[in-house]
N, C-alpha and C positions, 0 to 999 in steps of 0.2 A: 531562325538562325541555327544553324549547324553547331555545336558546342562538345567539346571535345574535353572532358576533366580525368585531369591523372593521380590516382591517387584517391584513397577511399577514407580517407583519417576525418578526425572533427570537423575541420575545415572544407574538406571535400566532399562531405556527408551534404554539410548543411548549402554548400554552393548547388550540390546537384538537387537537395529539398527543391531550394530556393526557384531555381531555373525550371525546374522540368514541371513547376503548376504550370509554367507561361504557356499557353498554347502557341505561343509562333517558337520555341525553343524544340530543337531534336538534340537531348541529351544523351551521349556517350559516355560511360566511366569504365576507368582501367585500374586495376589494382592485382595484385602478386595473390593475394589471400579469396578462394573462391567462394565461402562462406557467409563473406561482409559482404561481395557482390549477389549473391543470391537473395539477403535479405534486402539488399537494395529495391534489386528487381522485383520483389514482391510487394514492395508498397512503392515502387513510384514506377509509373509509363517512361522506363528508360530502356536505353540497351548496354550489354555489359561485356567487356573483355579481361579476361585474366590471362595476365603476363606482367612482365617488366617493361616500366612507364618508357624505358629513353629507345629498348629497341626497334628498329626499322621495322621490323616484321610484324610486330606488333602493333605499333601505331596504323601500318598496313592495314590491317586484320578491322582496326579501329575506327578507319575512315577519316585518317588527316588528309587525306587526298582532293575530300571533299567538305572540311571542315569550314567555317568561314573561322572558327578561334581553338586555340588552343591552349588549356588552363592546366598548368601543373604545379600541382601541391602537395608533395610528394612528402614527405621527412627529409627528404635529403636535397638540399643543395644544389650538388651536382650534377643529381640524376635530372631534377628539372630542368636546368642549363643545359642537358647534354638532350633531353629531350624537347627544348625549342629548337635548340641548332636543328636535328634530326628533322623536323617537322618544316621549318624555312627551308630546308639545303631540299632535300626529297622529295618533299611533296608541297612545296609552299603554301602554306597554310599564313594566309592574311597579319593575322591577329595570335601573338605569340607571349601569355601572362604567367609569369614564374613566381613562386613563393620562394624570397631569400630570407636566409635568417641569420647568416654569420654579417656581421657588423663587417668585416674584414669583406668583403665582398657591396655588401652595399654602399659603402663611401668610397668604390673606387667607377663613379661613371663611366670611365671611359674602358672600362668592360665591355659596355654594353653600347658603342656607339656602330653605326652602321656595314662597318667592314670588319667586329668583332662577334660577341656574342649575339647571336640572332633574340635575344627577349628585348620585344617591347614596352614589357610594363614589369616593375619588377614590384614586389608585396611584400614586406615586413610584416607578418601578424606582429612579433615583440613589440616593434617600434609601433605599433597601430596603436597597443594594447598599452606601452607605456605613456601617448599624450593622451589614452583617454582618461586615465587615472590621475596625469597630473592636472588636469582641464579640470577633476572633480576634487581635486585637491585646491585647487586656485579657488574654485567658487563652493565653499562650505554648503551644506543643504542642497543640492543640489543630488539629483540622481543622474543625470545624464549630460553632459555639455558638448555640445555639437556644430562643431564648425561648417561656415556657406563662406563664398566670395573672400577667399583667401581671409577669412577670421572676420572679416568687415560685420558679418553679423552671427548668431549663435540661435543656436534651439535648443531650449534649456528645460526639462522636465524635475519639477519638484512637486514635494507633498505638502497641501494646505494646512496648516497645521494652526492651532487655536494660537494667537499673538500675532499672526498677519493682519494689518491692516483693512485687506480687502476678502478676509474670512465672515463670510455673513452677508456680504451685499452683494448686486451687482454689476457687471464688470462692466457697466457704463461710468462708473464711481471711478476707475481705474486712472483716467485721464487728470478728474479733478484730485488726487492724490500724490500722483508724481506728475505735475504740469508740463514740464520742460523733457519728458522721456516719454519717447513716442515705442509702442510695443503692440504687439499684436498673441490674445492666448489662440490658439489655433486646436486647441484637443482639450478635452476632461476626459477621465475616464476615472469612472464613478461605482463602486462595486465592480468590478472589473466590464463594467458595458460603457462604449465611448460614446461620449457627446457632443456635437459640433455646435461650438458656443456663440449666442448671439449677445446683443448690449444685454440682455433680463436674464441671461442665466446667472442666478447664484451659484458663489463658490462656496461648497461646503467641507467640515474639515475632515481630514481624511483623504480628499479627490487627488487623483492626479494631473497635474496642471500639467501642458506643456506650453509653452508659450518661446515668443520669439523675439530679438530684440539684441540691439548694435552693443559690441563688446561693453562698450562702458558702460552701459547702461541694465548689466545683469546685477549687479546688486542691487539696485536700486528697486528695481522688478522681485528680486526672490526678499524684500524686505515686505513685500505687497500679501505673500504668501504666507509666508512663516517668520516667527521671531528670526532676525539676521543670525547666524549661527558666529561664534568667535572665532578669527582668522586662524588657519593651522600651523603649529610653528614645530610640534613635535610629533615625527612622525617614525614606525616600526615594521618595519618590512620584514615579512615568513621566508625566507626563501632567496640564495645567493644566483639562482640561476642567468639566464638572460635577459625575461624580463625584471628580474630583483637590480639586477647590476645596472639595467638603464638607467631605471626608478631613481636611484641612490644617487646616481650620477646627475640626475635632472634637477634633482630636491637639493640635495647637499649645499650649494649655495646658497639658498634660500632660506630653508629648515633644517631642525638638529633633526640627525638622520642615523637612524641606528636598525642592522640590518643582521638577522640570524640566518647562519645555514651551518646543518650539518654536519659538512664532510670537510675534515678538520684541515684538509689539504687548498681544497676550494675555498675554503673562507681564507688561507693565509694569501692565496693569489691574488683574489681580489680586495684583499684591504690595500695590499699594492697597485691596485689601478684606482683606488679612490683618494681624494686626497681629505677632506672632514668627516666624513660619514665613518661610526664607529663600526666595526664587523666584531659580531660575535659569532663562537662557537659552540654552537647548543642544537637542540629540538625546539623548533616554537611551538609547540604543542605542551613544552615542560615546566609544571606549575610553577615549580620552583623557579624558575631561569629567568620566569616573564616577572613573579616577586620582585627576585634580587633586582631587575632592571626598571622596577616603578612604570609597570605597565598601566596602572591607574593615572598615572600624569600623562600617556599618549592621546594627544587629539586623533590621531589615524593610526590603528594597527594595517596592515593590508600583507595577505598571505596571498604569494605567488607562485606556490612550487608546483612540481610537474603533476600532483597528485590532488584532484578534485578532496578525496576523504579528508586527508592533512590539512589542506587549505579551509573546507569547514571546519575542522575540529579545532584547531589551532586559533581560527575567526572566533567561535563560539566562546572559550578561553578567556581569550585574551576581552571579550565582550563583559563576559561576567566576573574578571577581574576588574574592572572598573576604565578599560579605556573607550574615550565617548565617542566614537565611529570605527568599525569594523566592515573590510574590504573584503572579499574570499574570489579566486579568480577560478571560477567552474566550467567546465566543459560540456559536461554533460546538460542538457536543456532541463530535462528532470529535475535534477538537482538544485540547478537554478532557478526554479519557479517554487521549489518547496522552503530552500532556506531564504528566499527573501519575505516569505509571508511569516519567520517568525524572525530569529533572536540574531542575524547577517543583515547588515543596514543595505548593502549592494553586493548584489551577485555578476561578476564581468566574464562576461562570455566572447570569449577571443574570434569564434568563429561567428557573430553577428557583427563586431565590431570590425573583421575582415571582410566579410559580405557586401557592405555598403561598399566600399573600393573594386569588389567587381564589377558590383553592377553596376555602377558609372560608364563600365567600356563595353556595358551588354548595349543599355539601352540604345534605343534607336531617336532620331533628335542629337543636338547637341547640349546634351545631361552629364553636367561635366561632376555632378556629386549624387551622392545617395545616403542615404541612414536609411538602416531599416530600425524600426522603433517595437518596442512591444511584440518581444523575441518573433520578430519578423512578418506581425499580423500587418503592421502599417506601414508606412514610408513618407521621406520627407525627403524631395529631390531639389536641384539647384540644375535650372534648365536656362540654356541663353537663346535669346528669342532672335531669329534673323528672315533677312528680306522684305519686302514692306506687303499695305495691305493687300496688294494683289497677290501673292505667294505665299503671306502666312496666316493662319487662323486668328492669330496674337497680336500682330503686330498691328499698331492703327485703331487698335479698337479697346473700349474702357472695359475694365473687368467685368459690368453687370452683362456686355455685352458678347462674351466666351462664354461656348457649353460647354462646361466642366463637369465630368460627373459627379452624382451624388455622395457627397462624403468628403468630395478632393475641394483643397479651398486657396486661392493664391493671397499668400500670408504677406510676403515682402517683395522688393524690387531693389537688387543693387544697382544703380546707375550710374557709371563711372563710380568716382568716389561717396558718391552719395547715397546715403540707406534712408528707402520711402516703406513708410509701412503704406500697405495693399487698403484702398478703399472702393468702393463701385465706379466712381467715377475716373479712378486711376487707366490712364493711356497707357499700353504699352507701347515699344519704340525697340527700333530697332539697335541690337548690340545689350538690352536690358539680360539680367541674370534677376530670373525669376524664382521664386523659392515657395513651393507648392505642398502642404500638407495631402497624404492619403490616406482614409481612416482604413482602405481596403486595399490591398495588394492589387484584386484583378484588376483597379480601376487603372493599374498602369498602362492600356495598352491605349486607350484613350488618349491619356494624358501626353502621351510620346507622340501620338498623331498632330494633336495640336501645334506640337513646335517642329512638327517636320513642313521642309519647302516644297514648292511647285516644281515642275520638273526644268522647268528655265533659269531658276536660282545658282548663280558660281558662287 
């Protein structure tokens, strides 16, 4: 696939990472600044254009003419807007995916319906980035909560932790603990090496568990792992910006919700779009501030400002002041791997949690979701399986009977309303929404063969 990304910032960094290992991807990237493109080109088999993402000439230059997709992720808005129209109207370019981020623009669909703005898909990092935090806010102990088949089920990664239940045994014990909740662990990863778990693996404390399993039934599941942690009721947001202001907005019914920012102006606007949630005017970094406001009684601090340093410093703080879960929202992948191994409970990286949503409309199949896990070593896809067994690998046949590479493991099966956890002897069937663990990225090209048709298939 031809792939065409505009825009060289975090999110288009780690898209063009992502894309340009795949061997069947020919990665393009355009950006204004020739220095981010030349280090690109140096560590990845891509090719690079410097100019401006929306001009004709330059997407010329780029090869929309012969792109099959076109990805802009630009800072701005409009510029991506003005650079799908360009790319439909000129050179019709298939496949047309925009990064929007003003609110004011994503709740007005009919933008973007077929005799308007030429984008097909349009991406919210904010909003991507504000339900994955309230997803980790809903289920306490949790490091990751991951939605399949419109929410019907989740892929939930937590830490084993000494007071789990099923801390010490193994996970054959699992079933006779919670009887009535059917779940599937589908990954350990142990000293940072992954493990593909059978009924004799013990869970030891410390592992990282990921495991899967139908919404109601994630507590139930994370009580197996670790002491249940106490529901969150008060919670402290770093930062008034876009993603602070969702946040605030999401919680505020729910939870007491108190949120710092800065710039004395900004905080008086948006205590006016909120209507419980208290806004203060400070530094959340400032000792004093986080005192006066009993930062020791916060079940969740969580810092979202635009600045990775701030956002740890501010996390770290408010940690060793006494509040019992701290959030930091990091850009930088570095950073992200160093302060979650010490005193930052979760580090959230906007541009993996925006990744997964590309690659839904890369893949090939009908792979209508993606997570990439384990800042992007793994994946966890949601494939719907069609045509019967003359047409598809899948369809017709029980799971011992699919070769799936080594590593990749089919964990669940939504069927219509019904959530089957993945056994050997499990059929698939046509119209199933399959949900597939991969311990290894390249095994995706495999896995996408599987669920593609015969050439007879409408």
């Amino acid at each position: 696939m031809k792939i065409l990304i505009l825009g060289a910032g975090q999110v288009g960094t780690s898209a063009a990472y992502s894309l340009a290992r795949e061997e069947a991807n020919e990665v393009t990237i355009v950006d204004t600044d020739p220095d981010v493109l030349r280090e690109l080109q140096a560590r990845l088999d891509v090719r690079t254009v410097v100019g401006h993402a929306a001009y004709p000439e330059v997407l010329d230059r780029a090869g929309a003419g012969d792109a099959d997709m076109v990805i802009a992720l630009t800072n701005s808005d409009e510029i991506n807007m003005v650079a799908c129209e360009v790319a439909s109207h000129l050179f019709h370019t298939p496949t047309k995916i925009a990064r929007i981020r003003a609110a004011g623009y994503m709740s007005r669909p009919e933008l973007y319906s077929p005799d308007a703005v030429a984008v097909d898909v349009r991406i919210s990092p904010e909003e991507l980035v504000t339900n994955h935090i309230r997803e980790l806010i809903r289920f306490p102990g949790a490091l990751q909560v991951l939605e399949f088949a419109d929410g019907k089920v989740r892929l939930v990664a937590a830490f084993a932790h000494e007071g789990g239940a099923l801390v010490g045994h193994p996970l054959r014990e699992l079933s006779e603990h919670i009887p009535n909740v059917e779940c599937r662990v589908v990954a350990i990863y142990r000293d940072g090496r992954g493990i593909i778990p059978d009924a004799d693996t013990v869970v030891k404390e410390g592992d990282e568990v990921f495991f899967i399993a139908a919404r109601k039934d994630i507590r139930a599941v994370l009580s197996e792992m670790r002491k249940l942690d106490e529901p969150i009721r008060r919670v402290v947001i770093g930062g008034g910006g876009n993603i602070g202001v969702r946040l605030a907005k999401a919680l505020e019914s729910t939870n007491q919700v108190k949120i710092i920012e800065r710039n004395h102006d900004r905080a008086r606007a948006i205590s006016e779009q909120l209507n419980q949630a208290i806004v203060l005017h400070g530094d959340a970094a400032d000792e004093e501030l986080l005192l006066e406001e009993n930062i020791d009684s916060a079940d969740v601090f969580v810092s979202v400002t635009n600045a990775d340093e701030s956002n740890i410093l501010s996390a770290m703080l408010a940690k060793r002041l006494g509040a019992r879960k701290v959030m930091a929202l990091i850009n930088k992948p570095a950073y992200a791997e160093l302060v979650e191994a010490g005193t930052i409970d979760i580090a959230i990286s906007p541009s993996q949690i925006t990744l997964g949503t590309l690659l839904a409309h890369v893949r090939r199949g009908d792979v209508v979701k993606v997570h990439a896990l384990r800042r992007g070593a793994a994946e966890a896809i949601e494939a719907v399986a069609h045509g019967d067994e003359n047409e598809s690998r899948v369809v017709g046949r029980a799971i011992k009977q699919i070769r799936l590479p080594r590593g990749a493991t089919i964990n669940a099966i939504v069927r219509g309303d019904k959530v089957l956890m993945a056994h050997h002897d499990t059929v698939i069937q046509t119209d199933d929404h399959v949900i597939l663990f991969m311990a290894e990225r390249r095994q995706i090209d495999e896995v996408e063969r599987l669920f593609e048709v015969g050439v007879g298939f409408v």
